[in-house]
SEGU-251656 format. One record per residue: y, x, z of N, C-alpha, C in turn. Coordinates in steps of 0.2 Angstrom, whole numbers, padded with zeros to 4 digits, always signed. Each point is the difference from the previous one (the first is absolute). Last residue first. Layout:
% residues N
Y/X/Z/Y/X/Z/Y/X/Z $
...
% end
This chain:
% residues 112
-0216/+0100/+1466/-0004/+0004/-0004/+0001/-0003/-0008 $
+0012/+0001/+0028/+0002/-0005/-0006/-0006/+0006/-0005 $
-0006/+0000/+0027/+0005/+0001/-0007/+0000/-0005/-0006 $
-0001/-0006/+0026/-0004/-0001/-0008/+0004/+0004/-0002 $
+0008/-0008/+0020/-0001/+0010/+0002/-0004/-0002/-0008 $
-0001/-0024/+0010/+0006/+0004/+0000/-0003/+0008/+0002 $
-0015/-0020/-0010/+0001/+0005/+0006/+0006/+0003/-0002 $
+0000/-0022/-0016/-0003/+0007/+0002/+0001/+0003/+0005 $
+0007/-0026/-0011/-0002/+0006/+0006/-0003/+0005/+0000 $
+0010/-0014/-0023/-0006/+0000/+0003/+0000/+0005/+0006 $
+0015/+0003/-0020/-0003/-0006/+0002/-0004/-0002/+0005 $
+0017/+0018/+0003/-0007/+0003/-0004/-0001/-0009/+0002 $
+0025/+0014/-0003/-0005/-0003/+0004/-0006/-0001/-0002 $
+0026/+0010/-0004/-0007/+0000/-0004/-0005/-0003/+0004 $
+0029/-0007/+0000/-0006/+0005/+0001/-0005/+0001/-0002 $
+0024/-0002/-0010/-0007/-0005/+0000/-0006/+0004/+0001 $
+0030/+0004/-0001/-0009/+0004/+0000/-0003/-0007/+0002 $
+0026/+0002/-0016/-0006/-0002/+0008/-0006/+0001/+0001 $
+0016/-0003/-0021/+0000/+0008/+0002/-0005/+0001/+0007 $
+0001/-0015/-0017/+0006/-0002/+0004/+0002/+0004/+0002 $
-0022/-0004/-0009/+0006/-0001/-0005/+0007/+0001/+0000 $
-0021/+0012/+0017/+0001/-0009/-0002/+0005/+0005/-0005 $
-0015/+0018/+0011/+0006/-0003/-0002/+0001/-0005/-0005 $
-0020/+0006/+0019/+0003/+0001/-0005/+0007/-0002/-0002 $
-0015/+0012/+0023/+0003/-0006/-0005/+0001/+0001/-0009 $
-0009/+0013/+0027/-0001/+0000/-0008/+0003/-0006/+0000 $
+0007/+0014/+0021/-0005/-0005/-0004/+0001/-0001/-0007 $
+0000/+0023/+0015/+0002/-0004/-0006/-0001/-0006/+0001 $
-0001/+0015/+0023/-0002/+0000/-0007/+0004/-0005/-0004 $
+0007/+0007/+0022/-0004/+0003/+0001/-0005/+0001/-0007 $
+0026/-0003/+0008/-0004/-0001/-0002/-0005/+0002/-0003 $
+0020/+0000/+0020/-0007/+0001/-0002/-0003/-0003/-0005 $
+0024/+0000/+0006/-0004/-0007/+0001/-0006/+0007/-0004 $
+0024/+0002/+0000/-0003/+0001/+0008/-0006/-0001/+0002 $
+0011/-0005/-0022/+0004/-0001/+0003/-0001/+0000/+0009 $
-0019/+0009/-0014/+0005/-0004/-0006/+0004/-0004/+0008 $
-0018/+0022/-0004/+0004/-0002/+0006/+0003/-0005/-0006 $
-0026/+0007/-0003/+0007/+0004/-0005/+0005/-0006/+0006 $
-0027/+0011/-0004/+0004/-0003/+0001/+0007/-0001/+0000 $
-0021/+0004/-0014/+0001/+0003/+0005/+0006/-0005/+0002 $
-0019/-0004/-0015/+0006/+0004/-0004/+0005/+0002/+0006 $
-0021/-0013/-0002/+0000/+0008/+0002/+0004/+0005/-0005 $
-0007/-0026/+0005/+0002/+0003/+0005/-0001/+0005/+0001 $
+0007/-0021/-0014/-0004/+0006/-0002/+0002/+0005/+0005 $
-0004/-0028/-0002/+0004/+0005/+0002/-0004/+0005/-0002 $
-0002/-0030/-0004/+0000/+0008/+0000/+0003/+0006/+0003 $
-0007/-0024/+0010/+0006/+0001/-0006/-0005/+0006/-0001 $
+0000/-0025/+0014/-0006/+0007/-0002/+0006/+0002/-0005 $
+0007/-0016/+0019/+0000/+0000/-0006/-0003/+0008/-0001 $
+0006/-0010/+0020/-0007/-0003/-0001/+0000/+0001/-0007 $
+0025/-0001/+0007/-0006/+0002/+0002/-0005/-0003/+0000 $
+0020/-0001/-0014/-0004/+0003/-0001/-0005/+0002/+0007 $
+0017/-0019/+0000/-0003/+0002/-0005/-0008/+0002/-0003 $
+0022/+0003/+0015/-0008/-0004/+0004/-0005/-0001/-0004 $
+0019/+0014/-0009/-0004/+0005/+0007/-0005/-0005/+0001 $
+0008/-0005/-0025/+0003/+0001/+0008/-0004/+0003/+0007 $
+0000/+0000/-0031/-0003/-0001/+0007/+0005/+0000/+0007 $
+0008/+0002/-0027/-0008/-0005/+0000/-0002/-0001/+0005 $
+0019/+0015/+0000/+0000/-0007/-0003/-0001/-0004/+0000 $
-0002/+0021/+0011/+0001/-0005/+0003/+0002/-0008/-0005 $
-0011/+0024/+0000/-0004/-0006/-0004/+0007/-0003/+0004 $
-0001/+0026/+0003/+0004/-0004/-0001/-0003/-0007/-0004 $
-0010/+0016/+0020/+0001/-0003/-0007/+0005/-0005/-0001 $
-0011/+0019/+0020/+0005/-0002/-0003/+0001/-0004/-0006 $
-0021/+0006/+0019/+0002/+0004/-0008/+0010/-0004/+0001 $
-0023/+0007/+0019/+0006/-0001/-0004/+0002/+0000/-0004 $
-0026/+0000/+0012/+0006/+0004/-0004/+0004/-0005/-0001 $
-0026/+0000/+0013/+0008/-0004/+0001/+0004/+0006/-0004 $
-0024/+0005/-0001/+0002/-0001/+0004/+0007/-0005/-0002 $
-0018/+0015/-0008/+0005/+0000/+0000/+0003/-0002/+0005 $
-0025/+0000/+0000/+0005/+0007/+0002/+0008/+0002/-0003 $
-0011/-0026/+0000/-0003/+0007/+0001/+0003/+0005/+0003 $
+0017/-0020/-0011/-0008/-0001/+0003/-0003/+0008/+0000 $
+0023/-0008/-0005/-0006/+0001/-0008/-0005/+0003/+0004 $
+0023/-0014/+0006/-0005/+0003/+0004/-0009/+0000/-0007 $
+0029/-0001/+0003/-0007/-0003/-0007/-0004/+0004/+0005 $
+0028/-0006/+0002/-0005/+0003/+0004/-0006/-0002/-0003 $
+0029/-0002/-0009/-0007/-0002/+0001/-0006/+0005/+0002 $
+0028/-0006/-0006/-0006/+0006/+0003/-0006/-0007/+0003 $
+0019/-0003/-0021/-0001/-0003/+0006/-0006/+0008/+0003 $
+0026/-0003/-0018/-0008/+0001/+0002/-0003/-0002/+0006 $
+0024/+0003/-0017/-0004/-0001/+0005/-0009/+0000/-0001 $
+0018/+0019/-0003/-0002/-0006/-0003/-0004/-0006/+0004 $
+0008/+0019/+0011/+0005/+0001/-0005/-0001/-0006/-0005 $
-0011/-0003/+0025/+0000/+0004/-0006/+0005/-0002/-0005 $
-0001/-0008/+0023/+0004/+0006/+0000/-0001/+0003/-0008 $
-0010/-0022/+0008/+0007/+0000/-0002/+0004/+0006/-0003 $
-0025/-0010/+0003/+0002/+0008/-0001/+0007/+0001/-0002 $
-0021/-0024/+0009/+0008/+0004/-0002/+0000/+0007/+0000 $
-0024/-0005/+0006/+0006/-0003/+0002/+0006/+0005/-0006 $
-0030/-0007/+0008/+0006/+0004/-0007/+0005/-0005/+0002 $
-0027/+0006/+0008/+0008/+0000/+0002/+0005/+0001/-0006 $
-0025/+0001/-0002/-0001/-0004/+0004/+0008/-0001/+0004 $
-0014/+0005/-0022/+0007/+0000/+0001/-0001/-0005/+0009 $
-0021/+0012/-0017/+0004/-0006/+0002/+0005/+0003/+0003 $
-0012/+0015/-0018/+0002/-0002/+0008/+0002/-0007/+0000 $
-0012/+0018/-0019/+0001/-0006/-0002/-0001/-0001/+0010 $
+0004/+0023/-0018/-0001/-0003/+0005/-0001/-0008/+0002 $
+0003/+0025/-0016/+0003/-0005/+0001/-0005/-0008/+0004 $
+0002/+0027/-0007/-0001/-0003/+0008/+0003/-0006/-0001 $
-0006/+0022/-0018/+0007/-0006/+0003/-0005/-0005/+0005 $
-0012/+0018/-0011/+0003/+0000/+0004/+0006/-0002/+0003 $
-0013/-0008/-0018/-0004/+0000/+0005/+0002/-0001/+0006 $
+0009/+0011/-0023/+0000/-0009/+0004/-0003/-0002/+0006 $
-0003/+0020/-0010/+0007/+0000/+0004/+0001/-0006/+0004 $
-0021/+0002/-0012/+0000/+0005/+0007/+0008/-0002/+0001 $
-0003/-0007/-0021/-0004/-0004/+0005/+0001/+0002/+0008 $
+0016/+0010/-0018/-0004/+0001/-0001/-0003/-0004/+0008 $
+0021/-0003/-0017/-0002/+0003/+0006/-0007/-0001/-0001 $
+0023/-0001/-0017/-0006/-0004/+0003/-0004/+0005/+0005 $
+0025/-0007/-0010/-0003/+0004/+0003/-0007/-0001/+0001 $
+0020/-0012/-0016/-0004/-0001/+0006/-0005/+0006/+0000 $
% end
């Protein structure tokens, strides 16, 4: 492992939005659902694509606080804008388990 220096760390944008849309994403290679996370302030509403559908379903996941890192740019997945990361981790199974913060925080919170 590579170690970085505090200032780099800083410079990841990792994020804490509510989900305020998430539906099916039949078209992805793998499946996945899209989901809309409104991270408050001068963010705003972003797109992401994730493949979680093991553990969540689109009705699910709205009203759900997650993570995202929103300054890796943007990237096309089956036609579908994906505007950031969400963060997860990988289960035993191979399945992403989103990251979420116990307790409401103001969506746009960096993670510190």
């Amino acid at each position: 492992m590579e170690n970085i220096d505090f200032n780099t760390f800083q410079s990841v944008e990792l994020r804490v939005g509510t989900i305020i849309k998430a539906e099916p994403f039949p078209e992805a290679r793998k499946p996945a659902i899209k989901v809309w996370v409104e991270f408050g302030g001068d963010i705003g509403i972003k797109q992401s694509s994730a493949q979680i559908t093991t553990h969540y379903d689109p009705k699910s996941l709205v009203g759900k606080q997650i993570i995202g890192c929103l300054n890796l740019g943007s990237m096309r997945i089956a036609g579908f804008k994906s505007e950031f990361l969400v963060i997860g981790l990988t289960a035993s199974d191979g399945s992403i388990i989103l990251i979420s913060p116990d307790a409401p925080v103001p969506n746009g919170e960096k993670l510190c």
